[in-house]
ZAMAR-110440 format. One record per residue (C-alpha): x, y, z; chain; residue in one letter. Coordinates in nm, 4 decimals. Last residue first. Layout:
BEGIN
+----------+----------+----------+-----+------+
!       c1 !       c2 !       c3 ! mol ! type !
+----------+----------+----------+-----+------+
!        X !        Y !        Z !   A !    A !
...
+----------+----------+----------+-----+------+
END
This chain:
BEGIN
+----------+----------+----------+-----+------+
!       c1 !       c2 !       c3 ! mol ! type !
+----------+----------+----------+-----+------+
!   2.8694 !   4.8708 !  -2.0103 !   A !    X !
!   3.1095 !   4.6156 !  -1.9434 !   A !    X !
!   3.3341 !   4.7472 !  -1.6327 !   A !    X !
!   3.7409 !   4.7333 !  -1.6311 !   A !    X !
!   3.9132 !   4.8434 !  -1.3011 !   A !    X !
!   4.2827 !   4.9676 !  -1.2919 !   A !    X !
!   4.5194 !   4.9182 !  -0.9662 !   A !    X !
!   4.7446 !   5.1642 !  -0.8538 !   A !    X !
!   4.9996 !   5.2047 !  -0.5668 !   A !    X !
!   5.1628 !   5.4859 !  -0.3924 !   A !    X !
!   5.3993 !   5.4229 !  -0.1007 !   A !    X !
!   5.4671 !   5.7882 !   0.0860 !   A !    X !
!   5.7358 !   6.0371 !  -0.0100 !   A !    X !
!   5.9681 !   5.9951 !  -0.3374 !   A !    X !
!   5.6167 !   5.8612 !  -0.4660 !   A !    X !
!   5.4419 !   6.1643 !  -0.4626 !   A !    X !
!   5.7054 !   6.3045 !  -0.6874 !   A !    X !
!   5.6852 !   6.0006 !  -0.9325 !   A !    X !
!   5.2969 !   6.0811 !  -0.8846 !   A !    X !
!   5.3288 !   6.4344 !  -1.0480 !   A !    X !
!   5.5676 !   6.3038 !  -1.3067 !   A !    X !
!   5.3311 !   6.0744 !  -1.4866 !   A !    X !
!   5.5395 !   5.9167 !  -1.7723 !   A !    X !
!   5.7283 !   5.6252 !  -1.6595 !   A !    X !
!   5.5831 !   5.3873 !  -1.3899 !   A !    X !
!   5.2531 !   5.5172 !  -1.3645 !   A !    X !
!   5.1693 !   5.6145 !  -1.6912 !   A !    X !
!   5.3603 !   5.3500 !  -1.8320 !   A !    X !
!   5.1424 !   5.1083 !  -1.5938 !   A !    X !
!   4.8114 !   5.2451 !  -1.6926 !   A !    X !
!   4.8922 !   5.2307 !  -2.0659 !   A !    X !
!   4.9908 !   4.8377 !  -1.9980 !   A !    X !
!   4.6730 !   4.7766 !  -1.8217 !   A !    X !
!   4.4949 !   4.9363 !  -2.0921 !   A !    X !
!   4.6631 !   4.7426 !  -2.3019 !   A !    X !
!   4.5736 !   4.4090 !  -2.1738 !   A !    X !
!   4.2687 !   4.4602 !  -2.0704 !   A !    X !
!   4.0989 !   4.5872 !  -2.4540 !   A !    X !
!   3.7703 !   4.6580 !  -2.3432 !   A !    X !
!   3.4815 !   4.4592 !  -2.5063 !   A !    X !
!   3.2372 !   4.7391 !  -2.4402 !   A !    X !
!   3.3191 !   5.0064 !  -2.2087 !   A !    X !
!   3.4134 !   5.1325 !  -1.8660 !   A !    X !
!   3.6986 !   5.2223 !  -1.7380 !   A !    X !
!   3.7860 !   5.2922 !  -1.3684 !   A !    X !
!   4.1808 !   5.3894 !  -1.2816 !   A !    X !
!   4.2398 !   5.3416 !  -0.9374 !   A !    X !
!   4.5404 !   5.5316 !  -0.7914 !   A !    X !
!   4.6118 !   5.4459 !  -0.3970 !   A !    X !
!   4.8116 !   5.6588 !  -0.2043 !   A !    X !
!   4.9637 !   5.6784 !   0.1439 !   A !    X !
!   5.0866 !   5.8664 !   0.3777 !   A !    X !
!   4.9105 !   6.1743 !   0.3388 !   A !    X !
!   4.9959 !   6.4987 !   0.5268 !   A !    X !
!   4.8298 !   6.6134 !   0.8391 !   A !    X !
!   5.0852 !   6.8585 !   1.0037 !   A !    X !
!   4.9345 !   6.7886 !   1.2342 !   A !    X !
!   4.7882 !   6.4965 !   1.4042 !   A !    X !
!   4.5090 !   6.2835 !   1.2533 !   A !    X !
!   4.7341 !   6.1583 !   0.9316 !   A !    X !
!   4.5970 !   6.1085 !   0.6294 !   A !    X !
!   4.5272 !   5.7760 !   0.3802 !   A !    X !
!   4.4668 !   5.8752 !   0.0041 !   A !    X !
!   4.2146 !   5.7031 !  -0.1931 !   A !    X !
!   4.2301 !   5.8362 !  -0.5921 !   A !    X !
!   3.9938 !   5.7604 !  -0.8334 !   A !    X !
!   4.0511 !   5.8018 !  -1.2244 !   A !    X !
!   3.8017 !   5.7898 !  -1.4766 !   A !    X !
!   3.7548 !   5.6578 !  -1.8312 !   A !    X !
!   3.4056 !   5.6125 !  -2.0158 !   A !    X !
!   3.3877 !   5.5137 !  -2.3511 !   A !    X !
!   3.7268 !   5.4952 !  -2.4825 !   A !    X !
!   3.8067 !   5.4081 !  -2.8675 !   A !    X !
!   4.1491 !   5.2551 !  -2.8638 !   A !    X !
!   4.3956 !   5.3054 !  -3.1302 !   A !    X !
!   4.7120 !   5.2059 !  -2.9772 !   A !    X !
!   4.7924 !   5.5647 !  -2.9981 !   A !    X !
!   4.4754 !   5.7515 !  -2.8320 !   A !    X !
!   4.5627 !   5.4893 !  -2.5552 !   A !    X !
!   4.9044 !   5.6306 !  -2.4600 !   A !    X !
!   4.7692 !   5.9875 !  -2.4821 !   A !    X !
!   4.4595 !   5.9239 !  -2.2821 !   A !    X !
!   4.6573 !   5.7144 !  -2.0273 !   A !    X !
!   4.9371 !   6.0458 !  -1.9993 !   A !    X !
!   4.6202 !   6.2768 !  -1.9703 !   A !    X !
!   4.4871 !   6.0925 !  -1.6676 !   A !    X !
!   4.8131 !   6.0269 !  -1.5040 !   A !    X !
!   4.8518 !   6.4265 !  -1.4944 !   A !    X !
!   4.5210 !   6.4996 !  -1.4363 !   A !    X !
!   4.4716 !   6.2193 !  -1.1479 !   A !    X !
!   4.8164 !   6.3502 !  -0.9731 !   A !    X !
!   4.7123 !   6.7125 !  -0.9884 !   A !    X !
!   4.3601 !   6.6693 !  -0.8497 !   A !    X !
!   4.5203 !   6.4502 !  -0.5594 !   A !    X !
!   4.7250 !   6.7416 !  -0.4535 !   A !    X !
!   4.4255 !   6.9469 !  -0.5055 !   A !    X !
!   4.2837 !   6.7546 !  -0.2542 !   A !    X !
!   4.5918 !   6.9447 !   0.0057 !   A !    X !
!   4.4645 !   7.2615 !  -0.0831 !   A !    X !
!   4.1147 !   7.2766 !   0.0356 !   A !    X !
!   3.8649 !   7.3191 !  -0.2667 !   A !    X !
!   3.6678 !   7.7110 !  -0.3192 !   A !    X !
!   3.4568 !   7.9621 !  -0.1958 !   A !    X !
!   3.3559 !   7.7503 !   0.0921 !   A !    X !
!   3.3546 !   8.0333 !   0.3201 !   A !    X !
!   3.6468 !   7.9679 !   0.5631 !   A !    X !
!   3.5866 !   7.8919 !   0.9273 !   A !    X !
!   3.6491 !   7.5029 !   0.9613 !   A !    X !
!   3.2854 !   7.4000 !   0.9598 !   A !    X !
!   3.2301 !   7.6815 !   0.6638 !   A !    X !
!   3.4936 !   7.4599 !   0.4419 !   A !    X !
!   3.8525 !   7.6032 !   0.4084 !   A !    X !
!   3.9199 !   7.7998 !   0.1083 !   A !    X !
!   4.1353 !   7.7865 !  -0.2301 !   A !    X !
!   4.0616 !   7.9712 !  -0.5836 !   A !    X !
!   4.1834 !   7.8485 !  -0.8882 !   A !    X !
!   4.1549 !   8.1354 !  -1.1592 !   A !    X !
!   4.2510 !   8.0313 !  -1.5295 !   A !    X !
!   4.4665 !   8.2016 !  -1.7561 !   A !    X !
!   4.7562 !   7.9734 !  -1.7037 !   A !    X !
!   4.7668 !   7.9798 !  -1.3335 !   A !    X !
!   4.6376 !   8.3130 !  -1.1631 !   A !    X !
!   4.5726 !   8.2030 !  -0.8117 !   A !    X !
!   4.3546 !   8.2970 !  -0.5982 !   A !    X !
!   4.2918 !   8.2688 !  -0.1826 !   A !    X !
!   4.0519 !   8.2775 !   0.0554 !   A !    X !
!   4.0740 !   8.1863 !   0.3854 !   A !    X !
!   3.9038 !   8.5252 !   0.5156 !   A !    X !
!   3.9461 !   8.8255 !   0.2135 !   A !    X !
!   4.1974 !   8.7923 !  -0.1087 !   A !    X !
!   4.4560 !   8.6231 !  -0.0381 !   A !    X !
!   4.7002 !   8.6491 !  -0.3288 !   A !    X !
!   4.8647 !   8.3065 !  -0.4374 !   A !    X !
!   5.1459 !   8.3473 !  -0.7332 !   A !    X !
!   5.2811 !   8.1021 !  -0.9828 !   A !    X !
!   5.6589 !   7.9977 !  -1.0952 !   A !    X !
!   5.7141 !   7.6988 !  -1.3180 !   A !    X !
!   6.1065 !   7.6909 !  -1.4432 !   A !    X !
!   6.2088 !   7.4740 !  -1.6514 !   A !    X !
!   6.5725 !   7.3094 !  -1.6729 !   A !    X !
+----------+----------+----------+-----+------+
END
């Protein structure tokens, strides 16, 4: 089994870093909600995670059937709570591509192996709240 370990340090306010791979992500609250804005809120970096990590599985998948992409992005609406602790309780993946004469077929198919099989960011969403996807294919 692997092991990922990282380490937050607050540095001054809401403000926090993290070391992760060579890379700084810093986290803060919004002005409106007393931080300074240095940085995203925590819980959309959930989402961040789960479009990377379905993102780089759909590249992968359609780097192999030999499909040029365009233009590929994934959107992610995800339903919160009001009352605390706000958590999400629901998720919708929407994968947006964008191209001539699009393949539909197989880029449905990489989307569902992503989401089905490969992607293990939203299989641990999923354990929680419903997550669904749906992929959306625009002629340029």
């Amino acid at each position: 089994m692997t092991t990922h370990s990282i380490k937050t340090v607050w540095r001054e306010n809401n403000i926090f870093d993290t070391e992760l791979d060579g890379h700084t992500v810093t986290i803060d609250l919004p002005e409106s909600a007393g931080g300074n804005d240095a940085g995203p809120v925590p819980k959309k970096l959930l989402l961040v995670a789960a479009a990377g990590c379905t993102g780089l599985d759909v590249v992968s998948i359609v780097r192999k059937m030999h499909i040029d992409l365009q233009n590929f992005g994934i959107r992610i609406d995800a339903e919160m709570t009001e009352e605390h602790p706000k958590q999400y309780t629901s998720m919708k993946v929407i994968y947006e591509f964008e191209g001539d004469n699009l393949p539909k077929d197989k880029l449905e198919r990489a989307c569902q192996l992503s989401f089905d099989k490969y992607c293990g960011v939203l299989a641990m969403y999923k354990k929680g709240v419903p997550v669904t996807y749906d992929v959306v294919l625009k002629d340029l």
